[in-house]
C-alpha positions in Angstrom: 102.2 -193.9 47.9 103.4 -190.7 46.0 103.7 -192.6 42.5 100.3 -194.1 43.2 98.6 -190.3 44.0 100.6 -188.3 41.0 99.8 -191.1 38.8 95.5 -190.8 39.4 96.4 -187.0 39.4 98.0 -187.3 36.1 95.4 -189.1 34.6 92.8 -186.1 35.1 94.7 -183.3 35.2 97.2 -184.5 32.1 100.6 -182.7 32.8 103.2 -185.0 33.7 106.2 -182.7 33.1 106.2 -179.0 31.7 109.2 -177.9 29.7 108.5 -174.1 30.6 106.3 -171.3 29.2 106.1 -170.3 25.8 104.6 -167.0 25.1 103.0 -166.3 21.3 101.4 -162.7 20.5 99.0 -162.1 17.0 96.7 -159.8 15.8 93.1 -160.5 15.1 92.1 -162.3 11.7 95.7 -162.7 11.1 98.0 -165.9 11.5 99.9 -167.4 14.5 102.6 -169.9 14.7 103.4 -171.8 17.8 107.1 -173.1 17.6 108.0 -176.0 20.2 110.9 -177.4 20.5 112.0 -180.9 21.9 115.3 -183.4 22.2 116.9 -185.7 20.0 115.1 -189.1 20.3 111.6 -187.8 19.9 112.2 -187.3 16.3 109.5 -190.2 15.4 106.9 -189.7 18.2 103.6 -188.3 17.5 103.5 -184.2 18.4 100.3 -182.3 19.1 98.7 -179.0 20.5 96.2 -179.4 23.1 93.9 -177.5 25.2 92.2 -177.2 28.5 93.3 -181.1 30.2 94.4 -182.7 27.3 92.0 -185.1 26.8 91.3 -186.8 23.5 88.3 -184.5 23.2 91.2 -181.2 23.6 93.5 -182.7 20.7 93.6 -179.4 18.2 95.7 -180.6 15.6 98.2 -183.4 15.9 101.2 -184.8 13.2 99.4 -187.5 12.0 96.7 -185.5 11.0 98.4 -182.0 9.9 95.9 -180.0 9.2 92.1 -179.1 9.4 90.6 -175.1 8.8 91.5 -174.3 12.1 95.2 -175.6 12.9 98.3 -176.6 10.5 101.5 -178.6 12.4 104.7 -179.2 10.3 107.8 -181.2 12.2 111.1 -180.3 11.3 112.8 -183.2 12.6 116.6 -182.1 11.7 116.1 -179.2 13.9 113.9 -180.8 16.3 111.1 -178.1 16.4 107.5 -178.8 15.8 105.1 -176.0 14.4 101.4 -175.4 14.9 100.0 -172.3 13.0 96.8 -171.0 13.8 94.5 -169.7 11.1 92.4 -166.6 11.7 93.1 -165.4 15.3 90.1 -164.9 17.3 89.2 -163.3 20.9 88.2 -166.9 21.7 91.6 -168.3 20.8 93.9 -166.5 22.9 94.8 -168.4 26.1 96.5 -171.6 27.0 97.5 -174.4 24.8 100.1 -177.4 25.7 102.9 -178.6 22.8 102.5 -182.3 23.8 104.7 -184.8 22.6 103.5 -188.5 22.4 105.0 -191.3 24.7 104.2 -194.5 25.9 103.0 -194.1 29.6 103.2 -190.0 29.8 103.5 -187.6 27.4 105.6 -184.6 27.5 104.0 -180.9 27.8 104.9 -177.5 27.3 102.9 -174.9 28.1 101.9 -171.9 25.4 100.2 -168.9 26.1 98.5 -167.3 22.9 98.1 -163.7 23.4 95.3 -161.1 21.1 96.7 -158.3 19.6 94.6 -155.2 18.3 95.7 -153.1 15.5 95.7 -149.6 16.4 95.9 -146.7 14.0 96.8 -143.1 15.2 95.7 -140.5 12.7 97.7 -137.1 13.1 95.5 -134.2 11.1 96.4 -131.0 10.5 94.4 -128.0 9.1 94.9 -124.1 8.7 93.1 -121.5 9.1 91.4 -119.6 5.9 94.0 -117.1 4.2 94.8 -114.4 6.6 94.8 -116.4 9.8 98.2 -118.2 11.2 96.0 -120.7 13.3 97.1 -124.7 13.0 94.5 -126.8 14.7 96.0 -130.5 15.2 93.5 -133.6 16.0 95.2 -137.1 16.8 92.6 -139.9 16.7 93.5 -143.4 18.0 91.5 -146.0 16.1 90.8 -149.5 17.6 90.2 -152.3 14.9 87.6 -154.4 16.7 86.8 -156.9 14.3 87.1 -156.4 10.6 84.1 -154.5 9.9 84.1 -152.2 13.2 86.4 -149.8 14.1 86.2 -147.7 17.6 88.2 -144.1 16.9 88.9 -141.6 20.3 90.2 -138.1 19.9 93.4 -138.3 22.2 94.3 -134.1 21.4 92.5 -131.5 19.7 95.0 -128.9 20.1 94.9 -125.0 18.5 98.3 -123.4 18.3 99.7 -119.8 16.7 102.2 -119.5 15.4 104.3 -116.8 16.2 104.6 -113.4 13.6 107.5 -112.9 11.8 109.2 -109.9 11.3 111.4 -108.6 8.7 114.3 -106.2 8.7 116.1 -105.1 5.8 119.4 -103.3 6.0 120.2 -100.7 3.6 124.6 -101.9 2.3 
């Protein structure tokens, strides 16, 4: 009775086995590669990236098929890792993906978690005073890249400081 019930669960929900989490981090508009690794004897089998249940319909990108504007895989079958390289990072792409690996009966999964990076600049500027003053005012300004057009900047210090006089003695030899 437990076959019977993991099997109809299996067929909707997709994951038959999990190899463990694998966590991938990129910045927006840039590139992303997801590296999944799997054991001897699956060298020839299909390998894929999915999303959401798996379906046919939530096939990204699979070995047969290696690449489309979206997605790239390349399988290194000597050192039995498969690679899926997403193109242009997006808000809408970060999330979780499966590394699926093609059997008769159930495939194999591992889970991926693709994470968004933002740039962030931090701008340190310093000015003095006209001639005669000894005042340093110092601004740092944290700018946010949101897309590649728009950038969000915050003043994080605006700080005025003086610096202290010197004095000079001379000693007469």
């Amino acid at each position: 009775m437990d076959i019977i019930v993991c099997r109809l669960a299996c067929r909707y929900v997709c994951v038959t086995s999990t190899a463990g989490v694998i966590r991938v981090s990129g910045y927006e508009g840039a590139d992303v590669n997801v590296s999944c690794s799997y054991e001897k004897g699956f060298q020839s089998s299909k390998k894929y990236l999915c999303k959401s249940n798996c379906g046919k319909s939530d096939v990204l990108i699979m070995t047969t098929q290696p690449k489309n504007k979206k997605y790239s895989i390349y399988d290194d079958t000597k050192a039995q890792i498969f690679t899926v390289t997403i193109f242009n990072l997006q808000k809408r792409d970060a999330g979780k993906y499966w590394c699926g690996i093609s059997l008769f009966g159930n495939d194999i999964y591992a889970e991926v978690t693709v994470d968004l990076l933002r740039r962030v600049s931090i701008w340190v500027l310093l000015r003095s005073g006209t001639t005669g003053t000894s005042m340093i005012m110092m601004m740092v300004i944290m700018c946010m890249k949101k897309s590649l057009r728009q950038k969000t900047c915050v003043l994080l210090m605006n700080a005025k400081t003086t610096e202290p006089k010197q004095t000079e003695q001379y000693t007469k030899l």
